[in-house]
C-alpha positions as CSV (number, residue, x, y, z in Angstrom):
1,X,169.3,108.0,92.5
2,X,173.0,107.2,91.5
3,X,174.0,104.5,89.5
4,X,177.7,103.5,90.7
5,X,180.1,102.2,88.6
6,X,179.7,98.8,87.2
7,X,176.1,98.5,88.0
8,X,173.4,98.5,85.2
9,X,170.3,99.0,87.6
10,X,169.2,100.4,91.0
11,X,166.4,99.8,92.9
12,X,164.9,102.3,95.3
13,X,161.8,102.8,97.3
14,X,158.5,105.0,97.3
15,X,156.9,105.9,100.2
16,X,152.8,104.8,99.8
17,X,150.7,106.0,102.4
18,X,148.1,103.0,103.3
19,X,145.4,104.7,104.6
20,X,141.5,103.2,105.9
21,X,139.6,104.9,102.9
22,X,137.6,102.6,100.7
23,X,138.7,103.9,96.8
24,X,139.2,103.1,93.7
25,X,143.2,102.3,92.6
26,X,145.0,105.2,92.1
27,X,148.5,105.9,90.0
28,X,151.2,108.5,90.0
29,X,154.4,108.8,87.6
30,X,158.3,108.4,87.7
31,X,160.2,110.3,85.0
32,X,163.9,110.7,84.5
33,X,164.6,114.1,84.6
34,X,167.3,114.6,81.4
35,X,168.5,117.5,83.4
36,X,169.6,115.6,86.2
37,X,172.0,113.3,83.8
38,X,175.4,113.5,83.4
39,X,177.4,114.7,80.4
40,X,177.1,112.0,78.0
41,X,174.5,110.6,79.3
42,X,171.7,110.7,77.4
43,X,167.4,108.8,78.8
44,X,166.7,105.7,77.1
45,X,162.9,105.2,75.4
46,X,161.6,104.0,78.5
47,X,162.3,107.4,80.8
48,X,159.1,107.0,82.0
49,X,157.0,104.5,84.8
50,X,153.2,104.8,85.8
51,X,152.7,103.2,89.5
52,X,149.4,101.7,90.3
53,X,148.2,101.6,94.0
54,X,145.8,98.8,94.6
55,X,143.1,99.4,96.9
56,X,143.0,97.2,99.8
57,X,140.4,98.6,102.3
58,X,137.2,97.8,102.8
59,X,133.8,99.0,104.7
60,X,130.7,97.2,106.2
61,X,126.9,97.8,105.3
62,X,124.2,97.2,107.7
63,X,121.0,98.2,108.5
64,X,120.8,100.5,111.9
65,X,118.3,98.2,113.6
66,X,116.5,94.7,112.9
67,X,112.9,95.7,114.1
68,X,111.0,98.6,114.0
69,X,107.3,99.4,114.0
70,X,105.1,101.8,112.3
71,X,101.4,103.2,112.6
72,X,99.3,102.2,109.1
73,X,98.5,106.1,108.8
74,X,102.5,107.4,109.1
75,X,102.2,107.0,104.9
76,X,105.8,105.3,104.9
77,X,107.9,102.8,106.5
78,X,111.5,103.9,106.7
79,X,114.0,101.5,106.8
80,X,117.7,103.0,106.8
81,X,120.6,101.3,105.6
82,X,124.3,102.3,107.2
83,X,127.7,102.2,105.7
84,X,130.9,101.4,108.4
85,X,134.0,102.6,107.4
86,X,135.3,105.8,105.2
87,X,134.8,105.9,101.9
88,X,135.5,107.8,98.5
89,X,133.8,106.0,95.7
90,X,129.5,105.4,96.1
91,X,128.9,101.9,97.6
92,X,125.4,100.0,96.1
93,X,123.4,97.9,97.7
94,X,120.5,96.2,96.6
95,X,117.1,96.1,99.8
96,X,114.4,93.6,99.0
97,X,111.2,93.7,101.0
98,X,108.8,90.3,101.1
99,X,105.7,89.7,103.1
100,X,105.8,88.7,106.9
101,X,102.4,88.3,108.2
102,X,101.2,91.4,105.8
103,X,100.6,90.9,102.5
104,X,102.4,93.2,99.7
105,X,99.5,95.5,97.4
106,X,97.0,95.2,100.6
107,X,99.3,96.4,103.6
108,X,102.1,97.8,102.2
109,X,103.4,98.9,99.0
110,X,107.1,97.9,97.6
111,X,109.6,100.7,97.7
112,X,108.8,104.1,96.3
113,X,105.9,102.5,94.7
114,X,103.0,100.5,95.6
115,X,103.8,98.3,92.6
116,X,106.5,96.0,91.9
117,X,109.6,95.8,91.7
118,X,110.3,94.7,95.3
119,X,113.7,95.5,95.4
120,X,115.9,98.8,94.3
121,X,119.4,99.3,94.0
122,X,120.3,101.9,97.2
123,X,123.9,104.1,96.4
124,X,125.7,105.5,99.1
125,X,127.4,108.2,98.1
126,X,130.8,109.0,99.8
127,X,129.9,112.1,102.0
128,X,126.6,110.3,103.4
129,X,127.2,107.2,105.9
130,X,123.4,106.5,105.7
131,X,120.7,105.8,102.7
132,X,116.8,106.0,104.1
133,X,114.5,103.7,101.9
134,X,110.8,104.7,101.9
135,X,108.1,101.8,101.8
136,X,104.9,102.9,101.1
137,X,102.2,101.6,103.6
138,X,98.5,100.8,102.4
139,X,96.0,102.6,104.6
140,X,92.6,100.7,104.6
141,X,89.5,101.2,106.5
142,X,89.5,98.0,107.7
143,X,90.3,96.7,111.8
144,X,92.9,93.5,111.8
145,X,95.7,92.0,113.7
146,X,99.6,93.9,113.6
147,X,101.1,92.8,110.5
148,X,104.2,92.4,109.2
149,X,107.0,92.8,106.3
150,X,110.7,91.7,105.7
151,X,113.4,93.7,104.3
152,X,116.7,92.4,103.1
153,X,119.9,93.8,102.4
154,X,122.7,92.4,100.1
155,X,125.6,93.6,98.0
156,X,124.5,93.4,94.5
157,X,126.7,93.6,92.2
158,X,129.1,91.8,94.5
159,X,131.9,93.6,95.6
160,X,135.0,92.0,98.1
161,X,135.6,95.3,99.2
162,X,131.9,96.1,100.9
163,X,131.2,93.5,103.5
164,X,127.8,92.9,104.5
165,X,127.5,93.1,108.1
166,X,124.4,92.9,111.0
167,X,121.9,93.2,111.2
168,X,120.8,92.7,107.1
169,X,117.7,91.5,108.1
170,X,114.2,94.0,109.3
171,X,111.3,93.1,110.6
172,X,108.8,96.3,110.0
173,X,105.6,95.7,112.3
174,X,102.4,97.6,111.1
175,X,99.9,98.9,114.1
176,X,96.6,98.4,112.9
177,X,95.0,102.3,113.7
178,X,91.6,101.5,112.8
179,X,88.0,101.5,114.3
180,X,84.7,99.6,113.8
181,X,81.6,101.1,115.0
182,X,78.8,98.7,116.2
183,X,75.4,100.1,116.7
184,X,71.4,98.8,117.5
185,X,70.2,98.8,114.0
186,X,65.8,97.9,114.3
187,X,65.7,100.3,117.8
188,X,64.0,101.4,119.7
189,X,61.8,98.2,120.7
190,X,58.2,98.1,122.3
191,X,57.3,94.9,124.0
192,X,53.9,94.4,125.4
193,X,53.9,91.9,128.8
194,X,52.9,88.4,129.0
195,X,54.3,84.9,129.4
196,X,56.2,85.0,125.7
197,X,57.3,88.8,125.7
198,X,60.4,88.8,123.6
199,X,62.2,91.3,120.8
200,X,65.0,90.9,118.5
201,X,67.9,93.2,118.9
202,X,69.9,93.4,116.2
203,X,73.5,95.2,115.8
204,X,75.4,96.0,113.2
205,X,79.5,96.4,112.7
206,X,81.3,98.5,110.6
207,X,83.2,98.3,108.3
208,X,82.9,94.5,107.5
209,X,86.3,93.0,107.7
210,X,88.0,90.0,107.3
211,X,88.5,89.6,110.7
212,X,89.3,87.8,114.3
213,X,85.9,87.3,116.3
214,X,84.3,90.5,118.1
215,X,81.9,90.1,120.7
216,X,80.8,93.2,122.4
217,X,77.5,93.1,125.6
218,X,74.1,94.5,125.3
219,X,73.4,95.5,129.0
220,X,69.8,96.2,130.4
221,X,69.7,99.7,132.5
222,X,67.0,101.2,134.6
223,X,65.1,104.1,133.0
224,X,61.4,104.5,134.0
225,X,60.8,100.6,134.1
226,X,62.4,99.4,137.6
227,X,65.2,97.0,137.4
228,X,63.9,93.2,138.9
229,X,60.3,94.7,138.8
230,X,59.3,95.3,135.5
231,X,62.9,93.9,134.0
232,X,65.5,91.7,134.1
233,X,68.9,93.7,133.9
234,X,70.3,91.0,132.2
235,X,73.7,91.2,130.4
236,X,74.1,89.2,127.0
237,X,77.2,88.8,124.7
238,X,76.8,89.2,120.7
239,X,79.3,87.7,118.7
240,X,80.9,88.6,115.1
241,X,82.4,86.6,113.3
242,X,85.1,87.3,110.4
243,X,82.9,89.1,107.5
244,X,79.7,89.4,109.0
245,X,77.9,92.7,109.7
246,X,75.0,92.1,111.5
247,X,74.3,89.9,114.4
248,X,71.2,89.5,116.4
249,X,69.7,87.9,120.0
250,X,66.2,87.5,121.2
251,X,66.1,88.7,124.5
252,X,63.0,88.2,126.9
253,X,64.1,90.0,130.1
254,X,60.6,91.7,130.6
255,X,58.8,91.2,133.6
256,X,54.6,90.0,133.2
257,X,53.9,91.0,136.6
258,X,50.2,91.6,137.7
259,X,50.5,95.5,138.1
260,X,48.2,98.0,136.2
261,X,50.9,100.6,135.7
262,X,51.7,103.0,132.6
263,X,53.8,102.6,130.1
264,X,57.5,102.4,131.4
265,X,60.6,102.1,129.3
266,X,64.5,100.8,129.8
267,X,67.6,101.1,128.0
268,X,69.8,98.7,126.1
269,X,73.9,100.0,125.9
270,X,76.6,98.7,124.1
271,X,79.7,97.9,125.8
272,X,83.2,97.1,124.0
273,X,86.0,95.5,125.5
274,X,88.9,97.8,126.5
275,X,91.3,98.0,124.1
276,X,89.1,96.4,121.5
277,X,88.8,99.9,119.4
278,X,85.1,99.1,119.0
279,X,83.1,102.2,119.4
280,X,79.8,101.9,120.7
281,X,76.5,103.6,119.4
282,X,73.5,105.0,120.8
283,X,71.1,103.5,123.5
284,X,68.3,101.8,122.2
285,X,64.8,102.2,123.9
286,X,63.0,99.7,125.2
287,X,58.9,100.4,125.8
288,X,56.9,98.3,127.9
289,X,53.2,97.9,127.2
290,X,51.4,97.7,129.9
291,X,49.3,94.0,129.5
292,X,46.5,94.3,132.4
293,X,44.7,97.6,130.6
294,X,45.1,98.3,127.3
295,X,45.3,102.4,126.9
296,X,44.1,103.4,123.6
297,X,45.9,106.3,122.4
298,X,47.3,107.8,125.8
299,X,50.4,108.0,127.0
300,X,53.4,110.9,126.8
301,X,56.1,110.8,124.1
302,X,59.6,109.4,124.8
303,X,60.8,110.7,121.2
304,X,64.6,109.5,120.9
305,X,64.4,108.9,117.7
306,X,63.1,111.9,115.5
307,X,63.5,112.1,111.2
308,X,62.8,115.2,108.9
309,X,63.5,115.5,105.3
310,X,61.3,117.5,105.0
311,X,58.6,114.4,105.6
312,X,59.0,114.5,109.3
313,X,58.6,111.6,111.2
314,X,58.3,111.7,115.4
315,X,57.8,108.3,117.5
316,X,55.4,108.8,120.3
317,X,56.7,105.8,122.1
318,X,53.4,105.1,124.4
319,X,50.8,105.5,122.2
320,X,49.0,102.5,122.0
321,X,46.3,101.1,120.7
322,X,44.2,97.8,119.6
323,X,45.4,97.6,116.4
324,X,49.3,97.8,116.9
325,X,52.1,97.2,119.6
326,X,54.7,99.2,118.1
327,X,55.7,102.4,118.3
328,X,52.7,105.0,116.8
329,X,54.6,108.0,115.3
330,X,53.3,111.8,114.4
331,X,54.3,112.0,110.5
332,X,54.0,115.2,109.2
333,X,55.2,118.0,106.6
334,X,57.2,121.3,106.4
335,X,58.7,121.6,103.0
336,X,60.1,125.3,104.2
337,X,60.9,127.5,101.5
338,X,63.3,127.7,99.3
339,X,66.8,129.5,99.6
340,X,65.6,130.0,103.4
341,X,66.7,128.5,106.6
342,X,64.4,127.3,109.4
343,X,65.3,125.7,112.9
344,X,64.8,122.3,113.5
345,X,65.8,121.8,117.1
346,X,66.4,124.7,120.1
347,X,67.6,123.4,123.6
348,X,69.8,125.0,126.2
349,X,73.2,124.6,124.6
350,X,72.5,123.2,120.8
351,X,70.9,124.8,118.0
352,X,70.4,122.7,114.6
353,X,69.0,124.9,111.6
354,X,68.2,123.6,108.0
355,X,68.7,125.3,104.7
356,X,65.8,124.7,102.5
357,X,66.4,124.1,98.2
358,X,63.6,123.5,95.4
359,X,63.7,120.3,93.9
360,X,65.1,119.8,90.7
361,X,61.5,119.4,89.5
362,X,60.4,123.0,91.5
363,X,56.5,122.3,91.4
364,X,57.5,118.8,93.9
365,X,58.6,120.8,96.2
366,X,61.4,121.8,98.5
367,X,64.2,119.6,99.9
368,X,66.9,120.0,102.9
369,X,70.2,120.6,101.5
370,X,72.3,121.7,104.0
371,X,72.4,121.3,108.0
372,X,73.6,123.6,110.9
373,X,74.8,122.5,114.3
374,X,75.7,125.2,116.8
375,X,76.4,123.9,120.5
376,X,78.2,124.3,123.3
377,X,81.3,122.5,123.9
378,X,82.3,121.2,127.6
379,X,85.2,123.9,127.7
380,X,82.3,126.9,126.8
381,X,82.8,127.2,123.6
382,X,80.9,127.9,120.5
383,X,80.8,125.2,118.1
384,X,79.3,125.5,114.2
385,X,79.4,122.4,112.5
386,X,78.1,122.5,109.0
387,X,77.0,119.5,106.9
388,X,76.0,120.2,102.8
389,X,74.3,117.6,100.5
390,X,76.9,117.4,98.2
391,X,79.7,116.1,99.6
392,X,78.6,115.5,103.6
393,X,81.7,116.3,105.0
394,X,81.4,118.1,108.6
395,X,82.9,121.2,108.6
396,X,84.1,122.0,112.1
397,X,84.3,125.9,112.8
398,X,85.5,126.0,108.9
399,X,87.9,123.2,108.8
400,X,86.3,120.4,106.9
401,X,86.9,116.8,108.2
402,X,86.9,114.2,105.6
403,X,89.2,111.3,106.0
404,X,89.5,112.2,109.8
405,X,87.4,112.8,113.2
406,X,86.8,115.8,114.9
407,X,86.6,114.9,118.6
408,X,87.2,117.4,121.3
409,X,85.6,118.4,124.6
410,X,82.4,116.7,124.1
411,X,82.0,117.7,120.5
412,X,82.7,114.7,117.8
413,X,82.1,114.7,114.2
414,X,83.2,112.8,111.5
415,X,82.5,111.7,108.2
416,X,80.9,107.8,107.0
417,X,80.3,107.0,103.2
418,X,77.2,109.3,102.8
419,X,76.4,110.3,106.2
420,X,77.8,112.3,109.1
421,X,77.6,111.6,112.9
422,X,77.6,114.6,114.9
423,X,77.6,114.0,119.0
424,X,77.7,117.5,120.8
425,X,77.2,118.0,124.7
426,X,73.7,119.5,126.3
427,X,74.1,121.8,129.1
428,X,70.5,120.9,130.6
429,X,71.0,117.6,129.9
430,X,69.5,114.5,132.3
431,X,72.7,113.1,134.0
432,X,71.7,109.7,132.9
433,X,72.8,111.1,129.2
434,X,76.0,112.2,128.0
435,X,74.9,113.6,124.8
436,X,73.1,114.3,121.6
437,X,73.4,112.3,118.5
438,X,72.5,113.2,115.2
439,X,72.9,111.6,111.9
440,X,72.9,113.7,108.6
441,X,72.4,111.5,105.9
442,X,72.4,112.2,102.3
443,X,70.6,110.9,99.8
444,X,69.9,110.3,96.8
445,X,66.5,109.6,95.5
446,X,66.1,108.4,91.6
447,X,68.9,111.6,91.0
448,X,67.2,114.0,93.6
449,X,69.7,115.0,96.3
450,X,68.3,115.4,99.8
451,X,69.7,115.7,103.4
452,X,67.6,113.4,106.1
453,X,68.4,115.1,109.6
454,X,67.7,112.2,112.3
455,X,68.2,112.2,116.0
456,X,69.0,108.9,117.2
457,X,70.4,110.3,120.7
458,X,68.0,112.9,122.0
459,X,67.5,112.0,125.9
460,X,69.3,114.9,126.3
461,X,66.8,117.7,124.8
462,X,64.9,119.2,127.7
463,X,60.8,119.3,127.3
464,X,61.2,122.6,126.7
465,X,63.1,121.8,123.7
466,X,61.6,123.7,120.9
467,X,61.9,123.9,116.8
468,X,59.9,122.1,113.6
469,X,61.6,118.7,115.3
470,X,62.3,119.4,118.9
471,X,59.0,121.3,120.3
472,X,57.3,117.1,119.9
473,X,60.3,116.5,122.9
474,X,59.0,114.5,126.1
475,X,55.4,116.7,126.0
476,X,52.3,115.0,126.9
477,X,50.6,113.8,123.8
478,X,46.9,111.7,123.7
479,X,45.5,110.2,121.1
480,X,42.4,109.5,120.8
481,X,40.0,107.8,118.0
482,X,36.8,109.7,116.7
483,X,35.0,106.5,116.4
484,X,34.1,103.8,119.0
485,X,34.4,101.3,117.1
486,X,38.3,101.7,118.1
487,X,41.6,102.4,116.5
488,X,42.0,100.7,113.1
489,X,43.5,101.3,110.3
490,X,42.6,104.3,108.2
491,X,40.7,105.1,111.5
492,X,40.3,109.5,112.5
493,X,42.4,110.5,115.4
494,X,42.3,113.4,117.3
495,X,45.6,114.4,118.5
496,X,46.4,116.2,121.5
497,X,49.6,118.0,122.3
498,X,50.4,119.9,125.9
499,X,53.3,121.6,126.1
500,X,54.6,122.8,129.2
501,X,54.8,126.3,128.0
502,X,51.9,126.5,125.5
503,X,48.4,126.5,124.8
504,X,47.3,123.1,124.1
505,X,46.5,122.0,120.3
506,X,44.5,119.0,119.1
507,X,43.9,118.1,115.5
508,X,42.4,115.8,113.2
509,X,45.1,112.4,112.0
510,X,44.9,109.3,110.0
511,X,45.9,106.3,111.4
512,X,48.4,104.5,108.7
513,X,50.3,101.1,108.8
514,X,53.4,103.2,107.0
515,X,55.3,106.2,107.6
516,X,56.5,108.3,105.0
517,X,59.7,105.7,104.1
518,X,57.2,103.2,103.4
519,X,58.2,101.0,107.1
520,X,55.7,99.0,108.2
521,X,55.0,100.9,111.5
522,X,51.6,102.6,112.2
523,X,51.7,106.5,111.8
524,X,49.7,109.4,112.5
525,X,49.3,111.3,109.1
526,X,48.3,115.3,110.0
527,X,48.3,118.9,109.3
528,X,49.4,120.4,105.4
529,X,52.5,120.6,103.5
530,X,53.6,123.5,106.0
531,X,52.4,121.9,109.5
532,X,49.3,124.0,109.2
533,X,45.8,123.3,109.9
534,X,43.6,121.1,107.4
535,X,41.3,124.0,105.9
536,X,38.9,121.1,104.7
537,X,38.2,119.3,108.0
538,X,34.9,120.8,109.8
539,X,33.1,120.3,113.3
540,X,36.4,118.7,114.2
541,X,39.7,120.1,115.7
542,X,42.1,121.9,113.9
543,X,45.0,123.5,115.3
544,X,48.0,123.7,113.4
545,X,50.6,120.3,114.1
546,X,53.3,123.2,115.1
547,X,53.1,125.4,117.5
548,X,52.3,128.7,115.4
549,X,53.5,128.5,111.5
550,X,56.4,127.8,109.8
551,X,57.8,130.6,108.7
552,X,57.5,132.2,112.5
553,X,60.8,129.6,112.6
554,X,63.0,131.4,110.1
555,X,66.6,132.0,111.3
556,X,68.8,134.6,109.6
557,X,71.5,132.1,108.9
558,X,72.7,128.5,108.7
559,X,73.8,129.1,112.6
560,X,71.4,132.3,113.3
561,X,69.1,131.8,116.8
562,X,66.8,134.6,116.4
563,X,63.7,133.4,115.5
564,X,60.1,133.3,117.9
565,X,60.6,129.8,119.6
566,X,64.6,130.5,120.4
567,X,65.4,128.1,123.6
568,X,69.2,128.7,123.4
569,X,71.1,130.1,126.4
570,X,71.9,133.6,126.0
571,X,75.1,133.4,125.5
572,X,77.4,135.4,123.2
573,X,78.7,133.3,119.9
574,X,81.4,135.1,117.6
């Protein structure tokens, strides 16, 4: 720089380079350089300047899209916030989420946290052109409509320089995932003919929600009884309503024709709408009772509903007599042994074994504390499933299924409150069923834990069907009262049971109005703590209630299949 003659100042310019980058202002120096002066010349106090570039850029904040939707199991909704433009300081933002149609602390959580604060303060830092916020989403049990929540994006503190662009509004929709079972909950039904023949059916939803209307159809289907002859195969519609759980219709679709026939039964199946995800339960029987002859104590055994823990309980749908109409069952015990394991059930493809415990008073008795289940899948393969008193979790060839469901080629299992639902495929099954249901509930009994094993499917099991549970399967069974005075109760039966591959075996049984639950339902009280014969009954029959004794049922392992009785395929398990 030269200062000519005469002049006291120059001016002169500085190149600054305006570039796009969003920074914060910057300075740089001008000194006079004393070497660079003149003899005589000599730099004043002030031979030095600080320059101070002012930032004039700015960049845009948005978020990348203004809907989005999420399944209420993914955990987290993410929403993402975007920055437009370079920049080398951190831009802040502040995202605020508020309720749409969901409600905060019952569908979804606020961010990071499913407590407040509602909105955080997002920084994003200069080598990142995106921030991803995490909402936490609330994963009930319960089935509802798609909900959802708002978030909002502003520049707090404000700041000139960071421009809040579109969309800063997100609508976050939550897919409902869940499920509701609805099932017959007083089945199976026996209905003798005449001009008033009617039953209640009553089903039952779950969970109970605080929900939109369901209505699922109950739909009559031919079994033995012969659609338009001995029923109507009527279709009727059963309605829930928001928070109820059971819901029931009188139906009164038999037939009172003037036909001496046998006892006949039809079925009763659930349908759900398509796309309702309602998931139907089992069939539920329906016994007719013949009204032009009554048959005391004949009939064969439909048994589709079977309990054993260890107080065993088997309907024999078509016993009558002229005491009760519904269903007489065969109650009897096998309390096992303790630390052993004993079959329960033995049919082509499936194999359910039971481990026995001692109660936690010994001298009471022994208890079921841990179920079982080997079967056949639709692909071939072998299948354990494995169900323990304690927790009643299914475990699936080792893999435990808790919170989920284990549902593949014909095999499902899963896990609900204190009870597990296993459904496995029969490979002699009838056509007319798909497959076998069990329920392995666990209880608990004033502090004494205890696994009830019930079938509530079993039209699968083949008479053959063997085990402590499934030899009573479709067989020929006659009752028959010692007294003519008829069947009363407390009355003497003598039981008769004709298996197809078997001696017969009759036996002395006591007519009660209870079965071992204390239901009022008339049951056949026989044989001794082990299934054996009575030793005190004389000049009357006395077979043992199972074929053989108990401990002729001993398996070498929770899924072992050699025992006497073995019905399973011989096929090769590893």
């Amino acid at each position: 720089v030269t200062i000519r003659a005469g002049d006291t100042r120059v001016e002169f310019d500085v190149p600054i380079t305006d570039d796009d980058i969003l920074e914060n202002n910057e300075t740089f120096a001008l000194t006079i350089d004393p070497n660079s002066l003149p003899s005589g010349v000599t730099p004043g106090a002030t031979n030095q300047a600080t320059v101070t570039i002012v930032d004039d850029d700015d960049v845009l904040v948005r978020f990348d899209r203004a809907t989005d939707t999420v399944s209420e199991g993914d955990e987290t909704a993410t929403i993402r916030v975007v920055r437009v433009g370079q920049a080398e300081i951190p831009v802040t933002v502040t995202v605020t989420t508020s309720d749409g149609t969901a409600t905060a602390g019952v569908d979804y959580g606020t961010i990071g946290d499913p407590n407040p604060p509602v909105f955080t303060s997002i920084t994003i830092a200069p080598d990142q052109s995106f921030v991803d916020v995490e909402v936490n989403l609330i994963d009930d049990d319960c089935q509802e409509v798609d909900e959802t929540f708002i978030g909002d994006l502003s520049v707090v503190p404000a700041d000139q320089r960071v421009i809040l662009g579109t969309p800063n509004q997100t609508v976050i929709t939550i897919n409902d995932d869940d499920e509701r079972t609805v099932e017959f909950i007083n089945a199976p039904y026996t209905v003798r003919e005449g001009p008033d023949a009617s039953y209640n059916v009553c089903l039952s939803i779950t969970p109970v929600c605080d929900l939109p209307t369901a209505e699922v159809s109950i739909v009559a289907t031919q079994r033995t009884a012969i659609r338009n002859q001995d029923f109507d195969p009527v279709t009727v519609t059963v309605r829930f309503d928001p928070n109820q759980s059971v819901s029931c219709v009188l139906l009164d679709n038999v037939i009172d024709d003037s036909v001496r026939e046998a006892t006949e039964y039809f079925s009763l199946e659930i349908r759900v709408p398509s796309g309702s995800r309602l998931t139907p339960g089992a069939n539920a029987n329906v016994t007719i009772l013949d009204n032009e002859v009554i048959i005391t104590g004949t009939g064969e055994g439909f048994n589709d509903t079977v309990i054993g823990d260890p107080l065993y309980e088997v309907p024999l749908n078509t016993i009558a007599n002229t005491t009760f109409t519904e269903v007489t069952s065969l109650c009897y015990e096998i309390h096992g042994e303790a630390g052993k394991i004993f079959n329960l059930i033995s049919d082509g493809c499936v194999q359910v074994n039971a481990e026995y415990s001692a109660m936690d008073i010994p001298e009471n008795g022994n208890i079921i504390n841990k179920i079982g289940v080997l079967a056949y899948d639709t692909a071939g393969r072998c299948i354990n499933i494995e169900v323990d008193v304690d927790d009643c979790v299914p475990i699936v060839n080792g893999v435990a299924y808790n919170d989920s469901v284990y549902n593949l080629n014909g095999v499902r299992a899963r896990r609900r409150n204190s009870r597990a639902r296993i459904a496995v495929p029969n490979c002699d099954h009838d056509e007319d069923f798909d497959n076998l249901v069990f329920w392995v509930v666990c209880q608990d009994i004033g502090g004494q834990k205890m696994i009830k094993f019930q079938v509530v499917r079993g039209g699968g099991l083949i008479p053959d069907s063997h085990g402590l549970l499934g030899q009573f399967w479709n067989i020929p069974v006659e009752a028959t009262t010692i007294f003519a005075s008829g069947a009363g109760i407390d009355d003497p039966f003598i039981v008769t049971v004709d298996p197809p591959q078997a001696d017969p075996r009759s036996f002395v049984a006591d007519l009660y109005i209870r079965t071992w639950d204390r239901t009022l339902k008339p049951c056949l009280y026989s044989g001794n703590s082990q299934g054996g014969p009575i030793s005190e009954v004389e000049n009357l029959p006395n077979d043992s209630v199972i074929e053989g004794e108990f401990f002729e049922y001993e398996v070498d392992g929770l899924f072992g299949t050699n025992f006497r009785y073995n019905r399973l395929l011989s096929r090769s398990c590893p």
